[in-house]
C-alpha positions as CSV (number, residue, x, y, z in Angstrom):
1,X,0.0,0.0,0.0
2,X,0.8,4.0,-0.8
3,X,0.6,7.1,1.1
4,X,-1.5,8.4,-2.4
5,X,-2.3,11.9,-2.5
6,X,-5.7,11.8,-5.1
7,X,-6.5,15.1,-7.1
8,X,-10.2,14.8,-9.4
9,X,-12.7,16.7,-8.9
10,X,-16.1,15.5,-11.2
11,X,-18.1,12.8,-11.6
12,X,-15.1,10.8,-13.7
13,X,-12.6,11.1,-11.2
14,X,-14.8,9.8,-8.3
15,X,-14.3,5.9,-9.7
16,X,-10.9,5.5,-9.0
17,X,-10.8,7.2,-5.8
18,X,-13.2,4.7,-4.8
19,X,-11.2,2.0,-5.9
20,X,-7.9,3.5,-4.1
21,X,-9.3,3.7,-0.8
22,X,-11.3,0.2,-1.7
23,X,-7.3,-1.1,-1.8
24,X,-6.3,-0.3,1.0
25,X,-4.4,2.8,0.5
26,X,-3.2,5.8,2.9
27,X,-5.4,8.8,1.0
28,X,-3.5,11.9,2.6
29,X,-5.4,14.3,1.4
30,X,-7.8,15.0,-1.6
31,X,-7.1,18.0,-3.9
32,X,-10.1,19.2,-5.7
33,X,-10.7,22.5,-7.8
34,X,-12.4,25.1,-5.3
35,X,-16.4,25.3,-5.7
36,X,-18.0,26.5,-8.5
37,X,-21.4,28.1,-9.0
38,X,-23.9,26.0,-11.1
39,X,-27.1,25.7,-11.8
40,X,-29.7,28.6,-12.1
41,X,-29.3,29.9,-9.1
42,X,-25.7,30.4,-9.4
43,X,-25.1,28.9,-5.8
44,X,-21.2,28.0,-5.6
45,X,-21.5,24.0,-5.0
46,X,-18.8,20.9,-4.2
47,X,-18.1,19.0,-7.0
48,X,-18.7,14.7,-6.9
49,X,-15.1,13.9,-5.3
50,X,-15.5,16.9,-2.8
51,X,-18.8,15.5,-1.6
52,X,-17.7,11.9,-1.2
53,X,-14.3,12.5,0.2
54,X,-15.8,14.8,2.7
55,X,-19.1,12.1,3.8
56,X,-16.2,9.5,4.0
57,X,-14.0,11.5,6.4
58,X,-11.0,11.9,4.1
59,X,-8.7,15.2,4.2
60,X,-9.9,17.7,1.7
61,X,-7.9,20.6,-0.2
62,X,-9.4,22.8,-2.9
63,X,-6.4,25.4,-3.7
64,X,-7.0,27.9,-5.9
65,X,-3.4,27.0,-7.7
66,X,-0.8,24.5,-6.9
67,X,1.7,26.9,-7.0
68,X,4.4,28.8,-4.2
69,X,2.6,28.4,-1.2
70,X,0.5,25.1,-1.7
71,X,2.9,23.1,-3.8
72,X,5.2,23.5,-0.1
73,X,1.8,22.2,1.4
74,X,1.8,19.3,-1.4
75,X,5.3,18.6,-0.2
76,X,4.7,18.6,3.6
77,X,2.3,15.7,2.8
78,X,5.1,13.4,1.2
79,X,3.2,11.5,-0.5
80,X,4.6,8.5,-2.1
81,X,2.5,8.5,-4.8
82,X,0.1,11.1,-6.9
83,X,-2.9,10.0,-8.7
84,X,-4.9,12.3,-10.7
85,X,-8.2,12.3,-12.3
86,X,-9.7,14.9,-14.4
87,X,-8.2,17.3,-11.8
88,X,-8.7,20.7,-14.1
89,X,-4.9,21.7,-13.6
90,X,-1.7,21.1,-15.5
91,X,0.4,19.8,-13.1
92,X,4.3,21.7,-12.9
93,X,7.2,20.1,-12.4
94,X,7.8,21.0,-9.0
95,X,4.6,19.0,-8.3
96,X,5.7,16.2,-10.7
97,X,8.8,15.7,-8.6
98,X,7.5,15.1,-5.5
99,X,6.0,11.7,-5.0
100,X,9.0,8.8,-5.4
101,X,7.0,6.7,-7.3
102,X,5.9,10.1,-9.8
103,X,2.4,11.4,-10.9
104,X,0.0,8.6,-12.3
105,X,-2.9,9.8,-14.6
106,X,-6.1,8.1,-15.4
107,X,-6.7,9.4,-18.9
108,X,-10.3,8.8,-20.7
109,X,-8.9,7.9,-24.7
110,X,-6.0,5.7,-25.9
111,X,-3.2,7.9,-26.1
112,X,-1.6,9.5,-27.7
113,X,-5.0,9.7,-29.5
114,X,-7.0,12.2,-28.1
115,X,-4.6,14.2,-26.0
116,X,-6.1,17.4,-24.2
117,X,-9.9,18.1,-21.9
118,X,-12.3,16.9,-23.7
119,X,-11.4,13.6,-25.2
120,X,-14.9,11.7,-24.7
121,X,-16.2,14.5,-27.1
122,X,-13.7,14.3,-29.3
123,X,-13.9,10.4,-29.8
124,X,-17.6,10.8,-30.4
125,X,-17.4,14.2,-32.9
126,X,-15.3,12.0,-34.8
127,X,-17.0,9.1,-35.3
128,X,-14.3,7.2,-33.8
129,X,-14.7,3.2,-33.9
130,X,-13.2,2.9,-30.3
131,X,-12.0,4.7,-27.4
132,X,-11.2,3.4,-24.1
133,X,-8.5,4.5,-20.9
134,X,-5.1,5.2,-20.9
135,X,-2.7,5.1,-17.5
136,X,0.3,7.0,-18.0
137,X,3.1,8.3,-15.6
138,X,2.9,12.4,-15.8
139,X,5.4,14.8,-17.2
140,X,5.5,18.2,-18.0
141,X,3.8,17.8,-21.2
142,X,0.1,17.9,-22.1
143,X,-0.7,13.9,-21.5
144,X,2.7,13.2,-23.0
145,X,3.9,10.9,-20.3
146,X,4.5,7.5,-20.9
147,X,2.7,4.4,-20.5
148,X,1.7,2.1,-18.0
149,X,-1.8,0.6,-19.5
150,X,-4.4,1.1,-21.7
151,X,-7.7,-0.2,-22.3
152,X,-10.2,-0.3,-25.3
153,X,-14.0,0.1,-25.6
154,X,-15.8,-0.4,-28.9
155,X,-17.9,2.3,-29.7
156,X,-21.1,1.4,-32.2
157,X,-22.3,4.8,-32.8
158,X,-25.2,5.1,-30.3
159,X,-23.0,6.5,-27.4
160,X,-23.5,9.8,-25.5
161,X,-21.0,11.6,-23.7
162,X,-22.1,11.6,-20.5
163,X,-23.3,7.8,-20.4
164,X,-19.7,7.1,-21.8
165,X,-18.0,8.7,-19.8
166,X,-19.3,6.8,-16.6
167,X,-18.2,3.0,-18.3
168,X,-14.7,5.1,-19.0
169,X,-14.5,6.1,-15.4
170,X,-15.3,2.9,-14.0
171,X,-13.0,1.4,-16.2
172,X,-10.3,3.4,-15.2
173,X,-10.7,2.4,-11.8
174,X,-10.3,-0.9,-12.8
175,X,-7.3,-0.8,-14.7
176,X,-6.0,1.6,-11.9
177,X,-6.5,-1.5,-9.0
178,X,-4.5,-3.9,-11.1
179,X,-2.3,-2.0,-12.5
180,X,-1.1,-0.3,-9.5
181,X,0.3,-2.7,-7.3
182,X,2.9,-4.1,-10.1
183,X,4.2,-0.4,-10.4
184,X,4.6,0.1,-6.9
185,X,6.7,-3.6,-7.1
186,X,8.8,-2.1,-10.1
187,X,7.1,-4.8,-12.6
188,X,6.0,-2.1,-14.8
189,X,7.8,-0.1,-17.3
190,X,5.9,2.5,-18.9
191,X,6.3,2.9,-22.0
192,X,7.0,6.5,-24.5
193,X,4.3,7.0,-26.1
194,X,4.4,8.2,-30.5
195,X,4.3,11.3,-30.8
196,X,3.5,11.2,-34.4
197,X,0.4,9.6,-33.9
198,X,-1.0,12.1,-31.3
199,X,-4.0,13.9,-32.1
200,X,-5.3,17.0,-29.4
201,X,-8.7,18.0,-28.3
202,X,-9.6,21.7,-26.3
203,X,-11.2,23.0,-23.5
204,X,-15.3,22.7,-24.2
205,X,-17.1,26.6,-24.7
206,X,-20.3,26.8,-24.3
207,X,-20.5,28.1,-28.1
208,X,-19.4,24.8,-29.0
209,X,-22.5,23.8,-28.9
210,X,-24.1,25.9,-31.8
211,X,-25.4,23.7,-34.9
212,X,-23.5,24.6,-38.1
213,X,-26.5,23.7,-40.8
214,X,-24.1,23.5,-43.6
215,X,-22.4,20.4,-41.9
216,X,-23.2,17.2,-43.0
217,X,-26.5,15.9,-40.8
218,X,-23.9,12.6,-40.1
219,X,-21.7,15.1,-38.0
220,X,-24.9,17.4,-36.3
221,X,-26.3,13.8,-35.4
222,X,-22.9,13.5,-33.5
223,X,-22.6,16.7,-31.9
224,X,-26.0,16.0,-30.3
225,X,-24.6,12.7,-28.1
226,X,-21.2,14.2,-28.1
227,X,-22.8,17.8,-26.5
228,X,-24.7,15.9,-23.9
229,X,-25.4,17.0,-21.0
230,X,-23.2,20.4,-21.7
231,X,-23.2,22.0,-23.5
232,X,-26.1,20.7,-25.7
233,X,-26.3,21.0,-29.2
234,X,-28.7,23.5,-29.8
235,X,-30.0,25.9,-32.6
236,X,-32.7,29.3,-32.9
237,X,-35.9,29.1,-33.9
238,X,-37.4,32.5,-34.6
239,X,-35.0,34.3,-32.2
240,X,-35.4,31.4,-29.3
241,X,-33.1,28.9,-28.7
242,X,-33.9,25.1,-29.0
243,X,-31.6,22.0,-27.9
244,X,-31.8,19.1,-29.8
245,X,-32.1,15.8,-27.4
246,X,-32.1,13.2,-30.3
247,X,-32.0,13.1,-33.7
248,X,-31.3,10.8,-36.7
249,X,-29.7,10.8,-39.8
250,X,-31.0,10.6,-43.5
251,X,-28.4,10.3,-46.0
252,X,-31.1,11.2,-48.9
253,X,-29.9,15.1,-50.1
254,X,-32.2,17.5,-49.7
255,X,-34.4,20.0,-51.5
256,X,-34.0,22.6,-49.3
257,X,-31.6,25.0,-48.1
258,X,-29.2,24.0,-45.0
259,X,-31.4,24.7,-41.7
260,X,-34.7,24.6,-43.7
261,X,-37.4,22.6,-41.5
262,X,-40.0,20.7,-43.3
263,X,-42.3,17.7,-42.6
264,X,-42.4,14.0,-44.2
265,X,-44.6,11.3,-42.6
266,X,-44.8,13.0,-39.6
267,X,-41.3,13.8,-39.3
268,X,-39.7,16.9,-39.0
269,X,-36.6,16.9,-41.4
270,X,-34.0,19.3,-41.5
271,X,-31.8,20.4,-44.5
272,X,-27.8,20.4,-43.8
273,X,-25.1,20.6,-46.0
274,X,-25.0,16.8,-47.1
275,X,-28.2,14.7,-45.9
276,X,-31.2,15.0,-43.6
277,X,-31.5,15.6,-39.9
278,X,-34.5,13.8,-38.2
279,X,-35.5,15.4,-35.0
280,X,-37.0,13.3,-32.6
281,X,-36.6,14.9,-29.5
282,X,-36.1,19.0,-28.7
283,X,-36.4,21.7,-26.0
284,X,-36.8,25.4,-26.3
285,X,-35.5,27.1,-23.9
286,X,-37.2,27.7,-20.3
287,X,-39.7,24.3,-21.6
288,X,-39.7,21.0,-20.6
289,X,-38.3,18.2,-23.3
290,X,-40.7,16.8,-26.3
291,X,-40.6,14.3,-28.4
292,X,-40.9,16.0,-32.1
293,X,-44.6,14.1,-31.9
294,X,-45.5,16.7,-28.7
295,X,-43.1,19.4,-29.9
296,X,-45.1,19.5,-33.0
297,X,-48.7,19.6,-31.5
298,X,-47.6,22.9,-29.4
299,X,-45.8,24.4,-32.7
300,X,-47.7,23.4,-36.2
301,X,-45.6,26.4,-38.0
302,X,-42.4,24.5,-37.3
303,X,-42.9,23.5,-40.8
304,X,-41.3,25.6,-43.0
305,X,-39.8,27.3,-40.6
306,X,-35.3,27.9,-40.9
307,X,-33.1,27.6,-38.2
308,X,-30.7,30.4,-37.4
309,X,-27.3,30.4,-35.9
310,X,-28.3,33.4,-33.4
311,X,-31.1,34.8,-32.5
């Protein structure tokens, strides 16, 4: 067993926490990112691995940087090991020097693919035939280091970020508990990873969200599981904005311009820039979610109707 400082803060990095103190190990303290306000309210609230650490008694830090002042504190803890978890900070090397045994980082694609914040969206966005979990030993660079494990997941098309993203994180807790104990006994060597095949995702903006109708309705259909639950892809509809839940794809062109709404058998088809986007489930904003069946009883001039990239 370790003396394992853990830093995560959401729902991902909650997993292999659980696993870590599961095994056995001496959790010094847990270094999440400080509060933020969500929800409509505003209210600044704890993040998943803030509320579990704290309702199982552990240590909690949430510095504002690990810089000067904290990364002393870091050291003061002398950890033997650090784990980290979708902790919202790029670690310095001061930090990564610490622990003997070095940083360890559960990362959610198959590095080097995928490289960056947001590599759950970027797997889906892509149309990527598999992602999966990647455990490397940190260095300086952006998810450069090398390593330890990896494992795949198929992906068929069908998955959503958020629903992905919890199999990933319980998957990296896996590979974390049996990967961990070999390391500690020196059986592992982790290995460089190819640079030339690394590919690099960015931070999520809100904007991201916003449907480009001259995309092809293949790619829309993706931002719409790949945006879920933020920051939703979403669209205007005469000036008010409307997310789009679930859709489906047509690979028929259309007669339309991109963004053009019109109805077919009781489906409401939209016109991108190669194929057909089949709504089937929507929300305008300050509403509660329809199916296009309900949406459609409520809004009969929907038909028609163009969607707009502001409002």
């Amino acid at each position: 067993m370790a003396r394992v400082v853990y830093m995560g803060t959401p729902a991902f990095a909650l997993p292999p926490l659980q696993a870590l103190v599961e095994a056995g190990h001496d959790i010094v303290a847990v270094v999440t990112q400080p509060d933020r306000p969500a929800g409509r309210g505003g209210r600044a609230r704890p993040g998943p691995v803030k509320a579990w650490a704290e309702a199982q008694g552990l240590a909690v830090w949430q510095p504002e940087r690990l810089r000067g002042e904290a990364v002393e504190r870091l050291r003061a803890l002398a950890p033997e090991l650090i784990v980290v978890a979708a902790y919202g900070e790029i670690l310095r090397p001061e930090v990564l020097a610490i622990p003997p045994y070095g940083c360890l980082n559960i990362h959610a694609s198959l590095l080097p693919r995928w490289r960056g914040a947001a590599p759950i969206v970027a797997a889906i966005l892509a149309g990527d035939d598999k992602t999966g979990v990647t455990l490397i030993r940190m260095d300086a660079g952006m998810d450069t280091g090398p390593i330890l494990a990896q494992q795949a997941l198929p992906l068929r098309g069908q998955e959503r970020c958020g629903e992905l993203g919890a199999r990933l994180a319980e998957m990296g807790a896996v590979l974390l508990g049996r990967v961990l104990p070999e390391y500690l006994a020196g059986k592992v060597i982790p290995e460089p990873q190819d640079d030339s095949q690394a590919t690099y995702c960015t931070v999520l903006r809100k904007e991201d969200g916003l449907v480009d109708w001259t995309r092809p309705a293949a790619y829309i259909e993706r931002m719409v599981r790949a945006y879920d639950p933020w920051p939703g892809a979403y669209t205007f509809l005469r000036g008010q904005r409307l997310r789009i839940w679930r859709a489906g794809v047509l690979a028929e062109a259309s007669p339309y311009p991109p963004g053009t709404v019109w109805l077919r058998d009781g489906r409401a088809l939209v016109a991108t820039g190669d194929g057909m986007l089949a709504l089937e489930e929507v929300q305008l904003a300050g509403k509660r979610r329809l199916s296009i069946a309900e949406f459609l009883r409520g809004r009969p001039d929907l038909a028609g109707a163009r969607f707009r990239n502001s409002a």
